[in-house]
N, C-alpha and C positions, 0 to 999 in steps of 0.2 A: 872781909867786908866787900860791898857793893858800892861804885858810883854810879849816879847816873848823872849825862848833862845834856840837855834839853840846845837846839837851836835852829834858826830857821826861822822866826817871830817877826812882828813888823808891824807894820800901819798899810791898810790895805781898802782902797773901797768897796762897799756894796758889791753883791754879785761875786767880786773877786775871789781867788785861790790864795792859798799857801800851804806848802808842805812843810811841817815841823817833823824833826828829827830827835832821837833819844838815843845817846852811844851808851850802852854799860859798859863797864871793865870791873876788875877785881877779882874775885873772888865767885865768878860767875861760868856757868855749863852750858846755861839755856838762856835763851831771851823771853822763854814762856812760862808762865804769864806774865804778860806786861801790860799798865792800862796806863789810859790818859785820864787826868784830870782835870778843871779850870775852878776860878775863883774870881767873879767880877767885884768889883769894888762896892763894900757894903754886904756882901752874901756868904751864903757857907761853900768851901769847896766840893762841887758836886760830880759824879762819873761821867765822863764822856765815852767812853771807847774801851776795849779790852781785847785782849791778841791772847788764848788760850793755849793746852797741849793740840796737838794736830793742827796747830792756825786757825783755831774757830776762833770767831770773832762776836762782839756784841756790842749795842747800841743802844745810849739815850736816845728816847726817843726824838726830843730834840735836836738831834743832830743826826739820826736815820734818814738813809737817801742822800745828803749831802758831805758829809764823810766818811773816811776809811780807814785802817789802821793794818799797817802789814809789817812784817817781819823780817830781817835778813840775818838767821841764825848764825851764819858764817861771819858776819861781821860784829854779831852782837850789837845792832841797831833795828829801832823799832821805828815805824814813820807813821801820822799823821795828818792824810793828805785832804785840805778843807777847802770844799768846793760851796758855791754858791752863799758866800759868805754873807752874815747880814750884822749889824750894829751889837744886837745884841749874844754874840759870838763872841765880842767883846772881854776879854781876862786875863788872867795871868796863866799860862798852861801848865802843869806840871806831869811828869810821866813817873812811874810807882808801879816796883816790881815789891818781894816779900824774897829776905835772906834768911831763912830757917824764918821764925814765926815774928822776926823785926820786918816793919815797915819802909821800905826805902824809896827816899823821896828825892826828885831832882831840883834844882834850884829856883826854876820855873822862868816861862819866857813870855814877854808880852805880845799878845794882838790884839790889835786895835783897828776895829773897821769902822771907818768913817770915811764921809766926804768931805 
């Protein structure tokens, strides 16, 4: 089996940064692919981000241009990294790899951007 645990979350205002982190361990070779998630309060959890074979990467729209999502295979950690933050950015993060055709989900971490 897979873990994943998400960390790096917070309260952050407008404009501001934060880099979120995803360590897997277990039962793991690759950190690829690995994708971000969020879920703000009230909505369905929707894609943020995806770290593919080769390091290809892909983006909501929503969050194109303002975040990034990279990869450090040797450590089996994936990051995160959210620039230009705005309110509604607002959610629970979660990061979600696939162990043979199960699903695996991290615990999830909040951010919250406000002033």
């Amino acid at each position: 089996q897979v873990q994943l645990v998400e960390s790096g979350g917070g309260l952050v205002q407008p404009g501001g940064s934060l880099r979120l982190s995803c360590a897997a361990s277990g039962r793991i070779y690759s950190i690829y692919p690995m994708s971000w998630y969020r879920q703000a309060p009230g909505k369905q959890r929707e894609f943020v981000a995806e770290i593919t074979y080769g390091a290809v990467t892909n983006y909501a729209d929503s969050v194109k241009g303002r975040f990034t999502i990279s990869g450090d295979n040797a450590k089996y950690m994936v990051y995160l990294q959210m620039d230009s933050l705005k309110p509604e950015d607002t959610a629970v993060y979660y990061c979600n790899t696939y162990y043979g055709a199960n699903a695996i989900w991290g615990q999830g971490i909040q951010v919250t951007v406000s002033s």
